[in-house]
C-alpha positions in Angstrom: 0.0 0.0 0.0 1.7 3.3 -0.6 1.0 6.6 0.8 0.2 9.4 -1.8 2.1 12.9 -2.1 -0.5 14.9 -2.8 1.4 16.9 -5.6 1.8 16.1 -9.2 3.8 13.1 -8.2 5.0 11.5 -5.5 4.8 8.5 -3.5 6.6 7.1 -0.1 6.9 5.2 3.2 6.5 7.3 6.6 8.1 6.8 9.1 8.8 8.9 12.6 9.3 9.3 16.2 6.5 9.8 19.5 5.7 12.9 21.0 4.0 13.3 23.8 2.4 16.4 25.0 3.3 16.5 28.6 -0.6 16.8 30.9 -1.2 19.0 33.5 -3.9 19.5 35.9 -6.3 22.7 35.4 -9.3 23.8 36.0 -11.1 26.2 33.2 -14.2 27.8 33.9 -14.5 28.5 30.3 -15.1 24.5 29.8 -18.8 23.0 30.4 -19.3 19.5 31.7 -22.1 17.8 30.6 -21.8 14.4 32.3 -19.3 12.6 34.0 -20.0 9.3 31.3 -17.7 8.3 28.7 -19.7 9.2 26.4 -21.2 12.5 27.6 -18.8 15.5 25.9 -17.5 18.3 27.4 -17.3 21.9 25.3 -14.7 25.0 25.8 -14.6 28.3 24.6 -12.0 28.7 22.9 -12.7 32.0 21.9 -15.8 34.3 23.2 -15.7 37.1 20.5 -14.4 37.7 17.0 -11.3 39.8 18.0 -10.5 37.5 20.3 -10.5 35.0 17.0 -8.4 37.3 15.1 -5.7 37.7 17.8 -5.7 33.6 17.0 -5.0 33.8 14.1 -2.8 36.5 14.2 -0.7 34.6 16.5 0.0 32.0 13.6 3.1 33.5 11.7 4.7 31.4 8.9 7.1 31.4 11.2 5.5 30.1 14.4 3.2 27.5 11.7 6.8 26.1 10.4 7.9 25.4 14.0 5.3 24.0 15.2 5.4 20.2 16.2 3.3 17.6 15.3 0.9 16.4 18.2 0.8 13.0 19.7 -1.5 11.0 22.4 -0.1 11.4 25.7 2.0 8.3 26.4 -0.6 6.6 29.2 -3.7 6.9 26.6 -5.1 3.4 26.0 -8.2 2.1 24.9 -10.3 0.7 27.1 -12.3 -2.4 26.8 -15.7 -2.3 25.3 -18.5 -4.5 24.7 -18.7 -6.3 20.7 -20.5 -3.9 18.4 -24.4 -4.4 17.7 -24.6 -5.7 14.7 -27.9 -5.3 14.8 -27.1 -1.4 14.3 -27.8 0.4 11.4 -25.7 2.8 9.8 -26.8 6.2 10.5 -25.7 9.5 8.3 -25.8 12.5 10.2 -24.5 14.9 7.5 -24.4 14.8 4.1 -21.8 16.1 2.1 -21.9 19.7 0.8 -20.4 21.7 -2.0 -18.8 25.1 -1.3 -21.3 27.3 -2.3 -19.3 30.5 -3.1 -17.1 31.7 -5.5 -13.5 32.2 -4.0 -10.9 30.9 -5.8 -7.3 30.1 -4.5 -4.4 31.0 -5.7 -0.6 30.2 -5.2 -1.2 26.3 -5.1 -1.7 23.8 -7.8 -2.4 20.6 -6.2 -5.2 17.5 -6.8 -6.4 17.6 -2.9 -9.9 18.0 -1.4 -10.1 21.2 -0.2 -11.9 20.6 2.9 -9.2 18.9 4.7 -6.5 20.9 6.2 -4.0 21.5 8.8 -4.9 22.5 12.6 -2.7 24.2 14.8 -2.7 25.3 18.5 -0.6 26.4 21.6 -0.1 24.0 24.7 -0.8 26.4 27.6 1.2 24.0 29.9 4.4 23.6 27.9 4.5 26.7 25.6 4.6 24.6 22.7 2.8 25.2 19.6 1.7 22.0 17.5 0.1 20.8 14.3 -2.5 18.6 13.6 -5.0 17.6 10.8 -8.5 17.3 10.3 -11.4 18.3 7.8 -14.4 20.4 7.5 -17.9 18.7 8.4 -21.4 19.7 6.9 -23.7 20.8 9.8 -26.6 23.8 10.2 -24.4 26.6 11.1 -21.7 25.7 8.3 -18.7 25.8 10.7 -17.6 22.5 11.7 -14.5 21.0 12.1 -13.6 17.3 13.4 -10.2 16.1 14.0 -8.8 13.7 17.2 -9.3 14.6 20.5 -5.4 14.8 21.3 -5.9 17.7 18.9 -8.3 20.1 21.0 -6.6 18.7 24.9 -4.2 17.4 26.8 -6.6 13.9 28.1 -6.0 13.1 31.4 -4.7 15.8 34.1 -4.4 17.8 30.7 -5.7 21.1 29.3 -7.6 22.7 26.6 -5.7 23.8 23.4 -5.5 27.6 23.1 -4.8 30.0 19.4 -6.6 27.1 17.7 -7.3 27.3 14.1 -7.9 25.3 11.0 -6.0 26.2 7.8 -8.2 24.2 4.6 -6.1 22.8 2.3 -2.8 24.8 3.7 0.1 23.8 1.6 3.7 24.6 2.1 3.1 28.0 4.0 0.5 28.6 1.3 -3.5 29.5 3.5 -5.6 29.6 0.0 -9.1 29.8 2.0 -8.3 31.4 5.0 -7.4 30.6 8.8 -10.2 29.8 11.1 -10.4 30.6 14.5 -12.2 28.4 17.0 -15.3 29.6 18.7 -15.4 26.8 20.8 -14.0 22.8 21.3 -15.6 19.9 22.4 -14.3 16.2 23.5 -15.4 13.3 25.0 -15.3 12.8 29.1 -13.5 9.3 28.2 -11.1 11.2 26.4 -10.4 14.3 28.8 -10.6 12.8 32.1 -9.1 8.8 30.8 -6.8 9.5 27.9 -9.3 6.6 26.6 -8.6 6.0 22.7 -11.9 4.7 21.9 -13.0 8.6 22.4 -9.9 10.3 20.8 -12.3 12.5 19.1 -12.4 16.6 19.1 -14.7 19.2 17.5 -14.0 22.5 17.0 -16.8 24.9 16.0 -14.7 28.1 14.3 -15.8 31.6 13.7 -17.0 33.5 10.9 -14.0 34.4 8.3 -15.3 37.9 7.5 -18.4 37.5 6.2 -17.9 33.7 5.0 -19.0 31.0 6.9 -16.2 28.0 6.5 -18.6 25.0 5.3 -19.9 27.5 2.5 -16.6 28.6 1.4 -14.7 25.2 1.2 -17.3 22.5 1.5 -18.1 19.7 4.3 -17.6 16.2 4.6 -20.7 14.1 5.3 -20.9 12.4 9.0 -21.8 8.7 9.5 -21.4 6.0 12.1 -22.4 2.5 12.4 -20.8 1.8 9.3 -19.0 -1.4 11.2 -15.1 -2.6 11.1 -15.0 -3.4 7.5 -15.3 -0.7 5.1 -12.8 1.0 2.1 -12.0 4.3 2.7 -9.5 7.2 1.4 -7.7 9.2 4.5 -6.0 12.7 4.0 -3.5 14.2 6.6 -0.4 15.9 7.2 2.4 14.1 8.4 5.6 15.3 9.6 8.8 13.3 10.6 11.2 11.1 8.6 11.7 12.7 5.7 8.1 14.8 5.9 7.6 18.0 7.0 3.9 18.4 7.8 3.6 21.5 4.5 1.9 19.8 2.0 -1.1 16.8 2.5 -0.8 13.1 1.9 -3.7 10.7 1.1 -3.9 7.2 1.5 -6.6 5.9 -1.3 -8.9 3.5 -1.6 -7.5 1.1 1.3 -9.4 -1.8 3.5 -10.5 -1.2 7.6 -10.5 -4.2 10.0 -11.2 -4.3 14.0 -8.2 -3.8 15.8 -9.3 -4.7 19.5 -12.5 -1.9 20.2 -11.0 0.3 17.4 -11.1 0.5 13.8 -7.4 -0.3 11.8 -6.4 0.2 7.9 -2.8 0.1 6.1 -2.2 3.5 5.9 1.9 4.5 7.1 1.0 7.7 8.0 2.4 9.4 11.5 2.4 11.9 14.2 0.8 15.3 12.1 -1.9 12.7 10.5 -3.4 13.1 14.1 -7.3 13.9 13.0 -7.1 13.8 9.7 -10.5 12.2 7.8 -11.4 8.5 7.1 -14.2 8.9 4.1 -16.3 6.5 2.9 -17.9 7.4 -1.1 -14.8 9.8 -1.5 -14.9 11.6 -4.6 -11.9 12.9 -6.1 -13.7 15.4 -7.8 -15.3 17.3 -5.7 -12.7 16.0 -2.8 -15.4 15.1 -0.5 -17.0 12.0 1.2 -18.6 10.5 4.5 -16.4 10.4 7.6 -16.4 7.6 9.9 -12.6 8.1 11.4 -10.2 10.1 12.6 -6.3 9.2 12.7 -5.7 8.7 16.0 -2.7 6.4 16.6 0.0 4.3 14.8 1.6 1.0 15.2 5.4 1.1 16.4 7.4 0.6 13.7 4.7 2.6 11.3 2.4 0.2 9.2 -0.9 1.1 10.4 -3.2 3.5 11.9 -6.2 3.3 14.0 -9.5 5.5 14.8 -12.3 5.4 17.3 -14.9 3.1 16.1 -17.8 5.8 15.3 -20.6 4.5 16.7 -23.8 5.9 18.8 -21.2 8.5 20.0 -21.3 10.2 17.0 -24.6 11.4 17.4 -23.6 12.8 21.1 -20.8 14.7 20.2 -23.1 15.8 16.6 -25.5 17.1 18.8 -23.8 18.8 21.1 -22.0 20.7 18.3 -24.2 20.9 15.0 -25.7 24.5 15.9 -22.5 25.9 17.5 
């Protein structure tokens, strides 16, 4: 199985090292609790007002966005046990997918990749480091959904919110053709945030208005689904960054098999630590770049060969509601 440069050729094996955000205790009044379960989410805001979005994304030089170093689980996150899935459960599509609906064009970049995955960045409050990840755009009422891993918006266990987040769609060596978006707000599972638990390694951020452009309208939105069991085919986009790659441009892996990997969900793909969030899609189509999530890159084996994602199951619909009209 290769791995896909996603420039007018290329093609490679990824390899790299673990890093580990170091957790810290904090308490955040900006943060809401909904539950103490598993599955119940729990939503920060990231940032209350549009300047305070703009001094986000101000923060992100091409400097500070070249330095910054890709995100990794912390090294104590494990997945917990969890009972076989129903198979009586049906698949369930929460969003479908949706076509940018205005008229901006990029410039500066020529490259075949779906424009509504991208790079995420964000400060670590506890360590002063700034770190990448990946993630995509996803359809939903308000037009300004992004999902990605839940190592990608906190810390897990003892840990802390990410602060100066922002998605950059389809960034690409320096190159932001459609914007930086600032999070209004982030949102995560309690199994993630209080158990480093891998089966909810799962984050939403809900961004701010660019302008006067919401970000689902100008770049498009994947479709949501869950239920879709272990075995599927599915194309995944992110941004790795060790070994040879430096997290600028995007890689895809297409077209490749999933399989249960213990509670979780497993395919071939060699990508590493700055693939953190990045999309699994089911029906992806390469020319409009968009499809049906049902993963998130969330971990690797050691050496590289595969990755794994939460299993999306009735959790999906949680974190969906909690988030669709943010």
């Amino acid at each position: 199985m290769q791995i896909r440069k996603v420039v007018l050729a290329a093609s490679g094996v990824v390899f790299a090292f673990a890093l580990t955000i170091p957790a810290a205790a904090s308490a955040d009044s900006n943060s809401a609790v909904t539950r103490t379960a598993d599955t119940a989410v729990s939503t920060h805001k990231s940032a209350a007002s549009r300047s305070s979005a703009e001094s986000a994304e101000n923060y992100w030089t091409p400097q500070r966005m070249r330095r910054a170093v890709e995100a990794d689980t912390p090294a104590d996150a494990k997945a917990s046990r969890k009972a076989a899935v129903d198979a009586a459960a049906k698949p369930s599509q929460l969003a479908k997918p949706q076509k940018a609906t205005t008229s901006k064009k990029a410039r500066g970049i020529r490259i075949a990749t779906s424009i509504v995955q991208g790079k995420v960045f964000f400060h670590n409050p506890t360590n002063g480091g700034d770190y990448a990840c990946s993630a995509a755009a996803v359809n939903n009422p308000t037009k300004n959904m992004v999902f990605t891993a839940g190592h990608c918006v906190h810390g897990g266990a003892g840990g802390t919110w990410a602060t100066n987040w922002v998605f950059v769609p389809a960034y690409y060596n320096g190159s932001r053709p459609y914007g930086t978006w600032s999070a209004k707000t982030l949102t995560s599972f309690n199994g993630w945030i209080n158990s480093s638990d891998l089966n909810y390694d799962i984050g939403v951020a809900n961004v701010w208005d660019n302008g006067t452009s919401k970000l689902v309208n100008t770049v498009g939105g994947m479709g949501l689904g869950y239920n879709y069991g272990y075995v599927n085919t599915v194309t995944v986009w992110g941004y790795p960054a060790a070994f040879g790659y430096d997290g600028e441009v995007p890689y895809v892996c297409q077209n490749i098999g999933t399989w249960q990997d213990g509670s979780r969900v497993q395919n071939g793909c060699t990508m590493v630590e700055g693939a953190s969030g990045g999309p699994w899609l089911r029906d992806y189509n390469e020319t409009t770049g968009l499809g049906t999530e049902i993963g998130v890159t969330s971990t690797r084996t050691d050496p590289p060969a595969y990755i794994d994602s939460p299993y999306f199951d009735n959790k999906i619909q949680t974190i969906y509601d909690n988030t669709a009209n943010g």
